[in-house]
TORVEXDREN-422285 format. One record per residue (C-alpha): residue in one letter; x, y, z. Coordinates in nm, 3 decimals. Last residue first. Layout:
BEGIN
+---+---------+---------+---------+
! r !       u !       v !       w !
+---+---------+---------+---------+
! A !       X !       Y !       Z !
...
+---+---------+---------+---------+
//
This chain:
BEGIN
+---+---------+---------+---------+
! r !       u !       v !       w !
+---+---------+---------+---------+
! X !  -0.660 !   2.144 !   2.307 !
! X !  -0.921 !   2.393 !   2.167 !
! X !  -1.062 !   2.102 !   1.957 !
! X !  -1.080 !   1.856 !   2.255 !
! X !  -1.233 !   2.127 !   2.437 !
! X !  -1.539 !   2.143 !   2.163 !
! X !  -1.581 !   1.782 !   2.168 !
! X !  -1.650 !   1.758 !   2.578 !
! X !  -1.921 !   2.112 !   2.523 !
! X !  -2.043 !   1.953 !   2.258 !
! X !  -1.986 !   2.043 !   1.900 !
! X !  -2.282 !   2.245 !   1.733 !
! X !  -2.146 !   2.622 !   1.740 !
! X !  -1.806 !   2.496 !   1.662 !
! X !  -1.938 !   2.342 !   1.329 !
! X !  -2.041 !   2.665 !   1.173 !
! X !  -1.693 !   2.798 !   1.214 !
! X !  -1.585 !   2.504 !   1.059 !
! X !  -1.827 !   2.526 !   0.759 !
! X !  -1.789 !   2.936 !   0.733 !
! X !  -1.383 !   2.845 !   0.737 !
! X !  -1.483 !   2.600 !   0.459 !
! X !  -1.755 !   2.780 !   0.224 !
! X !  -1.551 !   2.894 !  -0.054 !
! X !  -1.718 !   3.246 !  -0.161 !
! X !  -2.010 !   3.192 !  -0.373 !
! X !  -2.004 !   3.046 !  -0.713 !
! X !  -2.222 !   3.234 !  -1.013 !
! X !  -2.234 !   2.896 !  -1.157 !
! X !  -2.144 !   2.836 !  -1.563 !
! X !  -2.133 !   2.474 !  -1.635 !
! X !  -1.885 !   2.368 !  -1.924 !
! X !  -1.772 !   2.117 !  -2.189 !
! X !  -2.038 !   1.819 !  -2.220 !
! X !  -1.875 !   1.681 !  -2.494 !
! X !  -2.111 !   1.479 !  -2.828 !
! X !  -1.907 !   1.328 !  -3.102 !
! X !  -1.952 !   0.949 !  -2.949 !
! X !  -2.345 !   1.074 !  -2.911 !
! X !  -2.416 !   0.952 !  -3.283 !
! X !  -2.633 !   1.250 !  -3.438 !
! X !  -2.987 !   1.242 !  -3.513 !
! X !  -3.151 !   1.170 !  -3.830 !
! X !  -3.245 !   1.468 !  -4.018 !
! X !  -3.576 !   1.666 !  -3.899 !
! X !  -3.924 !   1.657 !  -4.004 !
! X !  -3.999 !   1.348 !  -3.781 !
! X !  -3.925 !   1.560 !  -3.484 !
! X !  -4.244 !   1.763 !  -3.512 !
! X !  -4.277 !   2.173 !  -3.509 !
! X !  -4.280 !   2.223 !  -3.851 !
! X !  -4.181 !   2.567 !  -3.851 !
! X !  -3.819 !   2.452 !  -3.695 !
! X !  -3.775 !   2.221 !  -3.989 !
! X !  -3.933 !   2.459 !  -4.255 !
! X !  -3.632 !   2.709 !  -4.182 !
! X !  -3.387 !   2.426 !  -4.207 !
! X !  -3.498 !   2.316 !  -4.517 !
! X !  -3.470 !   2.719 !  -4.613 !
! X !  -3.087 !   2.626 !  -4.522 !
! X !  -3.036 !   2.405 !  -4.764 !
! X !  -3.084 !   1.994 !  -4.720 !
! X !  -2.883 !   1.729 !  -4.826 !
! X !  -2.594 !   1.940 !  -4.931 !
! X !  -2.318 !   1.750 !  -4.714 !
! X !  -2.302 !   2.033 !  -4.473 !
! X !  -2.654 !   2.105 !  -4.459 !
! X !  -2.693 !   1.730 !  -4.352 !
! X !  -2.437 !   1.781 !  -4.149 !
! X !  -2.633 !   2.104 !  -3.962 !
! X !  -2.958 !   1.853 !  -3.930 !
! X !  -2.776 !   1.588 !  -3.763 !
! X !  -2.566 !   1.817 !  -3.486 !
! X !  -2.909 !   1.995 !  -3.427 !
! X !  -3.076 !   1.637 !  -3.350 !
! X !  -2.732 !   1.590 !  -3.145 !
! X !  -2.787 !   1.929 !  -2.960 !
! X !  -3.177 !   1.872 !  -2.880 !
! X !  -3.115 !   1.513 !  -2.783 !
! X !  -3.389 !   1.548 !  -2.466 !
! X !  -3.448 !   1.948 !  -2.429 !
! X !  -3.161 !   2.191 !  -2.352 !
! X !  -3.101 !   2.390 !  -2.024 !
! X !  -2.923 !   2.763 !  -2.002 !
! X !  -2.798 !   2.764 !  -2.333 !
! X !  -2.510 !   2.705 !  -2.531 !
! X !  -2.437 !   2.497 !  -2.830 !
! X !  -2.081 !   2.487 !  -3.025 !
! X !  -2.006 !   2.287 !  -3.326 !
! X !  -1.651 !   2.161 !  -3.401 !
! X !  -1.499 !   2.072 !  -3.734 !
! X !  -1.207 !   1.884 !  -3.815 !
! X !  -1.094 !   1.769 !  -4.210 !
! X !  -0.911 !   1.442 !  -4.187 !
! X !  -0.602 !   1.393 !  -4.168 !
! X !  -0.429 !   1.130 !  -4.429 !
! X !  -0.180 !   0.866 !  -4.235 !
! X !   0.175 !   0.876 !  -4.220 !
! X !   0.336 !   0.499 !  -4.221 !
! X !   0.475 !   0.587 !  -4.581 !
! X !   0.465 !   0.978 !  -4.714 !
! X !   0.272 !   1.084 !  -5.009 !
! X !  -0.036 !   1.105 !  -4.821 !
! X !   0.132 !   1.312 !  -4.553 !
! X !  -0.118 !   1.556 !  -4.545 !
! X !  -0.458 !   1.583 !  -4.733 !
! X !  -0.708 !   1.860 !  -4.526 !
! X !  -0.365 !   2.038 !  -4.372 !
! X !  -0.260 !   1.947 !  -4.036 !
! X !  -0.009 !   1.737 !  -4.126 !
! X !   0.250 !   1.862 !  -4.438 !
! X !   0.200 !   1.805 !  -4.752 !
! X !   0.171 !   2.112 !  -4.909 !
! X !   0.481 !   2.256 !  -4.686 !
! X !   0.650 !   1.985 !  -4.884 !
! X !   0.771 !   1.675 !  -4.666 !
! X !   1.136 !   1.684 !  -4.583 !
! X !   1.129 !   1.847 !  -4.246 !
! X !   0.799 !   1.636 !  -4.141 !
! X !   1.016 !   1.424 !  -3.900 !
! X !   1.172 !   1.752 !  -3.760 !
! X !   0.866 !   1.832 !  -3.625 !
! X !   0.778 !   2.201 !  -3.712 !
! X !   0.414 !   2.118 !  -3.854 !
! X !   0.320 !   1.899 !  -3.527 !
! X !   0.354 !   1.582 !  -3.450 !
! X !   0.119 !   1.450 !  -3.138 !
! X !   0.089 !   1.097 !  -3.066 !
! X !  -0.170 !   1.071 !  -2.899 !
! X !  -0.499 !   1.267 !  -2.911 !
! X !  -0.503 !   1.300 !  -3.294 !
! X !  -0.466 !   1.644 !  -3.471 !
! X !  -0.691 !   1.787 !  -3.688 !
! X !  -0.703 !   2.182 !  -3.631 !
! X !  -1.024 !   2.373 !  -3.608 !
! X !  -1.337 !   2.415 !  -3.855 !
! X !  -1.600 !   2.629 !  -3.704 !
! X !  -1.960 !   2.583 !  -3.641 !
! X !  -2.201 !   2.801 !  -3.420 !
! X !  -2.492 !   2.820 !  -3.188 !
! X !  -2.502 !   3.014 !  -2.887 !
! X !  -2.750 !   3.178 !  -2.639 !
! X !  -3.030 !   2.891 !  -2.763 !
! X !  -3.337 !   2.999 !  -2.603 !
! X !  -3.601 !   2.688 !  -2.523 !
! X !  -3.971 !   2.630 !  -2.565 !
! X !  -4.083 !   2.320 !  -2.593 !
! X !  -4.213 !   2.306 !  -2.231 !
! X !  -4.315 !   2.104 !  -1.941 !
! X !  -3.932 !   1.893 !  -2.046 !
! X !  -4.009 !   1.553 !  -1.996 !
! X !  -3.868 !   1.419 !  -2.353 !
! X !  -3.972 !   1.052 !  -2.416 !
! X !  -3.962 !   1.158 !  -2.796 !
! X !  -3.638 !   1.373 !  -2.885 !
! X !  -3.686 !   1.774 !  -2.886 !
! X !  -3.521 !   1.922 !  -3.209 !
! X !  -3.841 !   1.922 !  -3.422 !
! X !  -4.023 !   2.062 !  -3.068 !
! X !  -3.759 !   2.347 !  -3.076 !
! X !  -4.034 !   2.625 !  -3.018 !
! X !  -3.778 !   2.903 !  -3.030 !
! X !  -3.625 !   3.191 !  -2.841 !
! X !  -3.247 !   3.271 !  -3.021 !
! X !  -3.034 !   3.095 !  -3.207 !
! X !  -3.134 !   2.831 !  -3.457 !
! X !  -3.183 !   3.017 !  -3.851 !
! X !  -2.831 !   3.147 !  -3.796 !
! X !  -2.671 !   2.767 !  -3.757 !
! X !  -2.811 !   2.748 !  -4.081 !
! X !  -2.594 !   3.009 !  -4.233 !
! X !  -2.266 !   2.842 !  -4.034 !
! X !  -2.408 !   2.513 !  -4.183 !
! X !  -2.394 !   2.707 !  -4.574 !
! X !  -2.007 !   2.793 !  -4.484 !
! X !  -1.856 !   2.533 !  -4.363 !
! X !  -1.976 !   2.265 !  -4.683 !
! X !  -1.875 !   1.957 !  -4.570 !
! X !  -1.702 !   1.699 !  -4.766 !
! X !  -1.862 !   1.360 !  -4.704 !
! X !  -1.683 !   1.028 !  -4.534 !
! X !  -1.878 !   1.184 !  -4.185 !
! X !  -1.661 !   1.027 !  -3.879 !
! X !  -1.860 !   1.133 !  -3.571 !
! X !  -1.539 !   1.194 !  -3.291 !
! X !  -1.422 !   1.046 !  -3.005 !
! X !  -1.495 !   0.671 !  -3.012 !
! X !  -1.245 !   0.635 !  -3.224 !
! X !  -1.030 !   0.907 !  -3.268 !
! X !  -0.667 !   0.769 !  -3.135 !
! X !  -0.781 !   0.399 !  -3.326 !
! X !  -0.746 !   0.667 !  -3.626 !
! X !  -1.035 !   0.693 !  -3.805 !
! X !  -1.110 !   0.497 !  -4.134 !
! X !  -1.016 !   0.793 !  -4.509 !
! X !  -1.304 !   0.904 !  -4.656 !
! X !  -1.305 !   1.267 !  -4.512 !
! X !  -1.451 !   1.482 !  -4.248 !
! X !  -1.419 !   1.451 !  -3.861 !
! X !  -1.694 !   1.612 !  -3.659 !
! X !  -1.673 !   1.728 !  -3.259 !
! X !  -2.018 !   1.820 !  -3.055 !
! X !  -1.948 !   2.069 !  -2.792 !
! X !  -2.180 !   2.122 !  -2.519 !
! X !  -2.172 !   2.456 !  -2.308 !
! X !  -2.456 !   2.478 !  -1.991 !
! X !  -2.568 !   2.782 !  -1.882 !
! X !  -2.635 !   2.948 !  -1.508 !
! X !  -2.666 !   2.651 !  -1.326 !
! X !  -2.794 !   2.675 !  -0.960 !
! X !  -3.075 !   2.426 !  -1.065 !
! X !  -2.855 !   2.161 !  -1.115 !
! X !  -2.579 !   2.126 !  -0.858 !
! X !  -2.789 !   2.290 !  -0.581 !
! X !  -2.664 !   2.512 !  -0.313 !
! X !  -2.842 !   2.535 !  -0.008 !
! X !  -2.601 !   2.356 !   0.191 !
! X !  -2.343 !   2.627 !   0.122 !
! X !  -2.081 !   2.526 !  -0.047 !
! X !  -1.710 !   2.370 !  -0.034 !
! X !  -1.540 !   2.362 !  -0.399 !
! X !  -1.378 !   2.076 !  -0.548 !
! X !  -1.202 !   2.061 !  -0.908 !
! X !  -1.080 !   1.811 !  -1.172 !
! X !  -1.220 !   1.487 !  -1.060 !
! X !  -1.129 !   1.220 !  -1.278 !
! X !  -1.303 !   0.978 !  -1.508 !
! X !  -1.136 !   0.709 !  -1.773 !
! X !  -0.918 !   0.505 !  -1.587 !
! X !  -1.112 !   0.316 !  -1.350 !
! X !  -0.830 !   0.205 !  -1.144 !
! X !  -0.802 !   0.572 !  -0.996 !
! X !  -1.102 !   0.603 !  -0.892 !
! X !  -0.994 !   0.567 !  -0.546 !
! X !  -0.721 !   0.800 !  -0.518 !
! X !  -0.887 !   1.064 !  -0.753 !
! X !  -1.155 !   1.020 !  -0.426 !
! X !  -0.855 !   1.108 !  -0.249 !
! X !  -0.721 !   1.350 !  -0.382 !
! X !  -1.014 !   1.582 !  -0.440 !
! X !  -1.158 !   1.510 !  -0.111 !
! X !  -0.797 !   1.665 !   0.052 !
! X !  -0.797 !   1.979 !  -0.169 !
! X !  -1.166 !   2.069 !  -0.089 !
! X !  -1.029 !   2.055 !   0.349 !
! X !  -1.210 !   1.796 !   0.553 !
! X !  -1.535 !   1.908 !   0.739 !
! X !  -1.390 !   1.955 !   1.097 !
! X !  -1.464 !   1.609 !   1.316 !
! X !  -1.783 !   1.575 !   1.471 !
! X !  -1.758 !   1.284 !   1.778 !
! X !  -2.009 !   1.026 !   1.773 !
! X !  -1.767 !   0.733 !   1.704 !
! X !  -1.385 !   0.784 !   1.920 !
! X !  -1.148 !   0.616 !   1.667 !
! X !  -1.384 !   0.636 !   1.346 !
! X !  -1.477 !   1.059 !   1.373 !
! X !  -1.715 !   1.121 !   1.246 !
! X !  -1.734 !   1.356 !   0.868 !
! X !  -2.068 !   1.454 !   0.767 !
! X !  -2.098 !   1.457 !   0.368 !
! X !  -2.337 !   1.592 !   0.134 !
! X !  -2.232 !   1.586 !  -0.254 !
! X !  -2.296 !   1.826 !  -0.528 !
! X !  -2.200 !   1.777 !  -0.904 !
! X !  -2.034 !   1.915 !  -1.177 !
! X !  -1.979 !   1.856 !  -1.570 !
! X !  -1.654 !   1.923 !  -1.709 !
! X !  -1.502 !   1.820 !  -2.011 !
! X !  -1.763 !   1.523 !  -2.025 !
! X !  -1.831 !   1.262 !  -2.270 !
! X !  -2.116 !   1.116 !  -2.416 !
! X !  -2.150 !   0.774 !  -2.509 !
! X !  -2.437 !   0.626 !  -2.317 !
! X !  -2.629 !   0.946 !  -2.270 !
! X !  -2.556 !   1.243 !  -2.031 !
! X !  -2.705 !   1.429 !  -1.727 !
! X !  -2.638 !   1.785 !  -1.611 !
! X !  -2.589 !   1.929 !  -1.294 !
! X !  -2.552 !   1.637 !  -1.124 !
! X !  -2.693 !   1.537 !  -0.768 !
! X !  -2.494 !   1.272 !  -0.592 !
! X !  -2.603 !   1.048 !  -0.273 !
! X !  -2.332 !   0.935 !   0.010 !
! X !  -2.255 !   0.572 !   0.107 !
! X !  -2.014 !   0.548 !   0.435 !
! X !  -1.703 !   0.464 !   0.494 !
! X !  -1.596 !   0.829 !   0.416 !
! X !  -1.284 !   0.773 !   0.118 !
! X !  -1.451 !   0.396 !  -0.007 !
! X !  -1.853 !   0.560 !   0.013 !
! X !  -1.671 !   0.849 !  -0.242 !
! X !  -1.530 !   0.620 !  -0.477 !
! X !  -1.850 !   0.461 !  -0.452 !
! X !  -2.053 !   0.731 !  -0.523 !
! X !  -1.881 !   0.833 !  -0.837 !
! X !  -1.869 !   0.523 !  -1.003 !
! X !  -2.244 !   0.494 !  -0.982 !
! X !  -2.281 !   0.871 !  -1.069 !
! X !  -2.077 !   0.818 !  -1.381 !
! X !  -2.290 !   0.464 !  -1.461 !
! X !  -2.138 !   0.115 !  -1.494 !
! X !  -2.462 !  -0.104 !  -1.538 !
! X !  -2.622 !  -0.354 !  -1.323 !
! X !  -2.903 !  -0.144 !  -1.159 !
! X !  -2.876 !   0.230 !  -1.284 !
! X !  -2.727 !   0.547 !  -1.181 !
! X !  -2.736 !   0.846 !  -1.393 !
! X !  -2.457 !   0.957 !  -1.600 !
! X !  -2.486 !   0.699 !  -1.875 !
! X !  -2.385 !   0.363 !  -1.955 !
! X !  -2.013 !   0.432 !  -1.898 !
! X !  -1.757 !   0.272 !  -2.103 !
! X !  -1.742 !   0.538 !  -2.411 !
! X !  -1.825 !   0.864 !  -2.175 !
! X !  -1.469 !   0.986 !  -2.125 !
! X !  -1.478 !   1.171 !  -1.795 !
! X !  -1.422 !   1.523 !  -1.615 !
! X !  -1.578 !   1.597 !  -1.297 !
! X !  -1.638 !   1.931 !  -1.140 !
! X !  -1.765 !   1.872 !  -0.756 !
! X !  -1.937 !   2.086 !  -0.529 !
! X !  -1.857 !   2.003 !  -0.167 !
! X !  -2.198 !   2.033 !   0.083 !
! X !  -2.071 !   2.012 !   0.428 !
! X !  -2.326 !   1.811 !   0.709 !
! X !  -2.298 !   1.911 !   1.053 !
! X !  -2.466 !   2.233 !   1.039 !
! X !  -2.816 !   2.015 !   1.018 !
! X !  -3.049 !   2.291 !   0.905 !
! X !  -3.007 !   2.259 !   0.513 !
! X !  -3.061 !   1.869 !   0.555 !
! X !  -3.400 !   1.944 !   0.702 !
! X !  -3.525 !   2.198 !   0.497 !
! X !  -3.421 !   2.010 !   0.205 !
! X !  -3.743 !   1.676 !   0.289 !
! X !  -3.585 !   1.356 !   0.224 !
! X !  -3.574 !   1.094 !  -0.024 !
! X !  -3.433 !   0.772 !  -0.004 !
! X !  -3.331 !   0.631 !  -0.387 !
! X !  -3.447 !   0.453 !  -0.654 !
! X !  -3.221 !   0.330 !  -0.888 !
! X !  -3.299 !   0.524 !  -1.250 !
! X !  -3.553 !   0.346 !  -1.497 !
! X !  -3.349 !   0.487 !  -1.858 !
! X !  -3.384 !   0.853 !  -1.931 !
! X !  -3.098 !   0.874 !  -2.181 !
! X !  -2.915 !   1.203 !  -2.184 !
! X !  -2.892 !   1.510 !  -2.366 !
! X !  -3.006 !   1.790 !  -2.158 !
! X !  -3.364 !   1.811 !  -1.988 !
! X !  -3.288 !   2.070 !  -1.750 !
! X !  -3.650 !   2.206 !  -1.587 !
! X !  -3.561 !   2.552 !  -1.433 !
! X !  -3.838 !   2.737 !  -1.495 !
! X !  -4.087 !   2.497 !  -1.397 !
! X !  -3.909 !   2.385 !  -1.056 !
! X !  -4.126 !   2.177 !  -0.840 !
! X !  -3.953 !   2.059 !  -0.532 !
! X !  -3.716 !   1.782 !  -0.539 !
! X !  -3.676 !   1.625 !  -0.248 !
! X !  -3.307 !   1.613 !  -0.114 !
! X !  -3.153 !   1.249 !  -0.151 !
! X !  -3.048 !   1.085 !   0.113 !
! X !  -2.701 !   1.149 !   0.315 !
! X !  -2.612 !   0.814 !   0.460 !
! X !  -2.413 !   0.909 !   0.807 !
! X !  -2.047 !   1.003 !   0.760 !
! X !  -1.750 !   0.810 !   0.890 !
! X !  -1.390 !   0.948 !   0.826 !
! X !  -1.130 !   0.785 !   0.616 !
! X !  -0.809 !   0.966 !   0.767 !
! X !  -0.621 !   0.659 !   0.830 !
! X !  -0.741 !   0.487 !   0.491 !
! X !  -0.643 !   0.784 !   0.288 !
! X !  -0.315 !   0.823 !   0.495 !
! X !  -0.243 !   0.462 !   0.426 !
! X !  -0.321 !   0.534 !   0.064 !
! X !  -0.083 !   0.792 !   0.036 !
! X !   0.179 !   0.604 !   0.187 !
! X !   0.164 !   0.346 !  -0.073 !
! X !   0.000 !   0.000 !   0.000 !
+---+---------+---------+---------+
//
């Protein structure tokens, strides 16, 4: 065992079994992003007031970053490797205890995550002498060591902690969510590097006419054509902030050679990688493919609103449809008008924007010395 594990396992503190808070009805908040809705473990439910009100408990908000490939989803399910599954035991290994997690956004089987964030409650006991409250432990400290403990699974990773008030919710905090959905163009097979990570479309693309169509989108609309069946959004009505298409440099993951590598020294600038055809007159150097990246922002999105976008703006692309096609999509206000949606492999959840408070850790421990007893509270001051 390395050392940091036996300080892991010697600071593992007890918490009791946070349930659930109740969700109350919020109509203008409703987040149906793009995720499957498959039957969800049930869980113990209690009511807010009464977590908010027990000064025991910290609330850490957690940004999470994770390739979606492996995962059946965000939400957890019986007998399937889900992100919040994963999640909550990493976290039940570190407290010795099982905790609950609230995302901020949910995501299909498939879709990846850049950062998406979630909340966890968690009362730290003390193991050696049971009963007694223990300071909340330090954001740096759960960040390690959950990374400790999820470090076998080798495709998630928690990228940032934050203490919070107990009021603070994951989801309906959120300001606006960023997805990015990632297209490669051109005949050649992916790289093994790309699988997985990109839609492969064998068609040129036409930049210009999906940047035109990607005009007809923002704004206040009735996206029913772009709202999947099975959807539970109250409302069709959603305002996309942000909607564009742009091509960007194709490189793959791993390796990396750039333009200035002295292996490409003797290839004409023509040829070099990065451009649309490079390296196809040089052996063991594969063709690149043409890279494009579509950007959606909003506050909340309905069931596969950005993939059903995704599908219609490559069908643009490819010359399948114009961009008065697009027009009479929205119009039509039925999901059997538009093009068939995009694979979720291309799809990233890349940001949530929170107007964050101040970190919440010397308010937590001060918080805590007001509920110690009188024996604890000496202890401390010893």
């Amino acid at each position: 065992m390395t050392q940091f594990a036996k300080r892991i396992s010697e600071c593992s503190e007890q918490a009791s079994k946070i349930p659930e808070e109740k969700e109350e009805d919020h109509q203008n908040d409703s987040v149906e992003e793009e995720e499957e809705y498959p039957e969800e473990v049930p869980e113990t439910r209690t009511v807010t007031e009464v977590m908010s009100t027990n000064k025991r408990i910290q609330r850490y908000l957690i940004a999470v970053e994770y390739i979606g490939t492996r995962f059946s989803g965000s939400q957890k399910q019986l007998n399937c490797r889900t992100v919040v599954g994963v999640l909550e035991e990493a976290f039940h290994k570190f407290i010795g205890q099982p905790v609950s997690i609230s995302l901020s956004s949910r995501t299909d089987a498939g879709v990846h995550a850049a950062s998406n964030v979630c909340h966890v409650d968690v009362e730290r006991i003390s193991k050696r002498k049971p009963g007694e409250v223990l300071p909340p432990h330090d954001s740096s400290v759960v960040r390690r060591a959950v990374n400790h403990f999820l470090q076998s699974e080798g495709d998630i990773m928690v990228t940032d902690v934050r203490c919070v008030p107990s009021d603070f919710h994951a989801r309906f905090r959120a300001q606006e969510r960023t997805y990015f959905y990632r297209i490669l163009s051109g005949p050649e097979p992916l790289s093994v590097f790309e699988k997985d990570r990109a839609w492969h479309v064998t068609e040129e693309l036409d930049l210009r006419a999906m940047q035109e169509a990607c005009k007809v989108l923002v704004g206040c609309h009735d996206f029913s054509s772009f709202r999947a069946s099975g959807c539970q959004a109250n409302s069709p009505i959603r305002t996309l902030d942000e909607l564009h298409v742009s091509e960007v440099v194709s490189t793959a993951l791993f390796p990396s050679i750039n333009q200035d590598s002295p292996v490409l020294s003797s290839i004409d600038n023509s040829s070099k990688l990065g451009m649309p055809n490079g390296g196809s007159n040089v052996f063991g150097i594969r063709k690149k493919h043409r890279s494009y990246e579509v950007t959606a922002r909003a506050r909340s999105f309905l069931y596969h609103q950005v993939r059903l976008i995704v599908g219609v703006l490559k069908a643009v692309g490819t010359g399948e449809l114009t961009v008065s096609d697009v027009e009479r999509i929205l119009k039509a206000k039925t999901v059997t008008a538009a093009s068939p949606m995009a694979p979720a492999c291309g799809l990233s959840l890349g940001f949530v924007k929170y107007d964050l408070p101040e970190d919440d850790q010397t308010d937590a421990a001060e918080s805590l010395e007001t509920c110690l007893d009188p024996v604890s509270r000496k202890r401390r001051l010893q």
